[in-house]
C-alpha positions as CSV (number, residue, x, y, z in Angstrom):
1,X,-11.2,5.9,-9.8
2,X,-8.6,7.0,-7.1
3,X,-8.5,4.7,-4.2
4,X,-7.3,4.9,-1.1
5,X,-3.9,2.8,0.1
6,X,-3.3,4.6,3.4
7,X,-5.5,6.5,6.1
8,X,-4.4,8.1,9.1
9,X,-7.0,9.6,10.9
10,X,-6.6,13.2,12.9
11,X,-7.2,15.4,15.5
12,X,-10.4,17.2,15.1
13,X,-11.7,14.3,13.1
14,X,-9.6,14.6,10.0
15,X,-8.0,12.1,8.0
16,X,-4.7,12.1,6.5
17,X,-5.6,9.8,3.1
18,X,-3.0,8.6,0.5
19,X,-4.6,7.5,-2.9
20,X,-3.1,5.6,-5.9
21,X,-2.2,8.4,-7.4
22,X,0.6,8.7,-4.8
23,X,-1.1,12.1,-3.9
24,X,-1.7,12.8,0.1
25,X,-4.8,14.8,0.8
26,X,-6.7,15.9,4.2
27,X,-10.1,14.8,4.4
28,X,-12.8,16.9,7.2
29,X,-15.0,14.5,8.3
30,X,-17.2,16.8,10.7
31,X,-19.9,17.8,8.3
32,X,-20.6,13.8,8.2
33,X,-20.8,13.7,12.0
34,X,-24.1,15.3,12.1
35,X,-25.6,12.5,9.1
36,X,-27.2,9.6,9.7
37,X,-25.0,6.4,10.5
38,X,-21.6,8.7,10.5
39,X,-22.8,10.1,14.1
40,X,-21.8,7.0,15.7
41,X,-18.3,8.4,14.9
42,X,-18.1,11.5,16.9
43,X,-17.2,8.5,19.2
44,X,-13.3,9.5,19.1
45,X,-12.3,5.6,19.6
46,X,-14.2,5.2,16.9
47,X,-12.9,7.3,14.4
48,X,-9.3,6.1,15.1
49,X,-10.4,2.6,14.4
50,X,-10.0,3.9,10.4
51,X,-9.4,1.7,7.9
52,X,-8.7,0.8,4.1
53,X,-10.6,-2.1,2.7
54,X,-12.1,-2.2,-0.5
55,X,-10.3,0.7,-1.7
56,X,-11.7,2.9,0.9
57,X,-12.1,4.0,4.4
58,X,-14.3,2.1,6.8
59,X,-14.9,1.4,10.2
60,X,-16.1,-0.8,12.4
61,X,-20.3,-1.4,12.2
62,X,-19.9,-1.3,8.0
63,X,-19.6,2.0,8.2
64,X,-17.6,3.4,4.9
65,X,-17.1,6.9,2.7
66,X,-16.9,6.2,-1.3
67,X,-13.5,6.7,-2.2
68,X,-14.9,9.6,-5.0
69,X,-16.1,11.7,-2.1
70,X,-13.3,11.4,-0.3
71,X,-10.6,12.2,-3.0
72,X,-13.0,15.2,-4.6
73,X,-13.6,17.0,-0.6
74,X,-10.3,16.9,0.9
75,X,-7.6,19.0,0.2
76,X,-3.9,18.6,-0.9
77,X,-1.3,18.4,1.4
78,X,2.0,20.3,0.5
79,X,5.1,17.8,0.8
């Protein structure tokens, strides 16, 4: 499993994510926005209150995105 070691979240709610791998990838969290508990972060405060713990992302309120989605929907970023 690739976790995650580093987040930094984005404008237009995306997060810059580092795994173990050493690989960097951008992550679009908008679809999530719309879902659920996630809506709570179209709060932008929110959002930036990112995380790692547990090998993942998480925010305040226990909110958190399995570290397999997150690695398997973002895309590379070029070094």
């Amino acid at each position: 499993m690739e976790s995650v070691t580093k987040v930094i979240p984005q404008d237009d709610y995306h997060l810059l994510i580092t795994f173990c791998t050493g690989e960097t990838k951008l992550f679009d969290a908008r679809p999530y926005l719309e879902k659920g508990v996630f809506t709570r972060l179209k709060e932008k405060g929110l959002f930036n209150q990112a995380y790692v713990a547990y090998d993942t992302i998480c925010w305040p309120g226990n909110l958190d995105i399995a570290p397999e989605t997150l690695y398997d929907r973002s895309q590379p970023v070029s070094s």
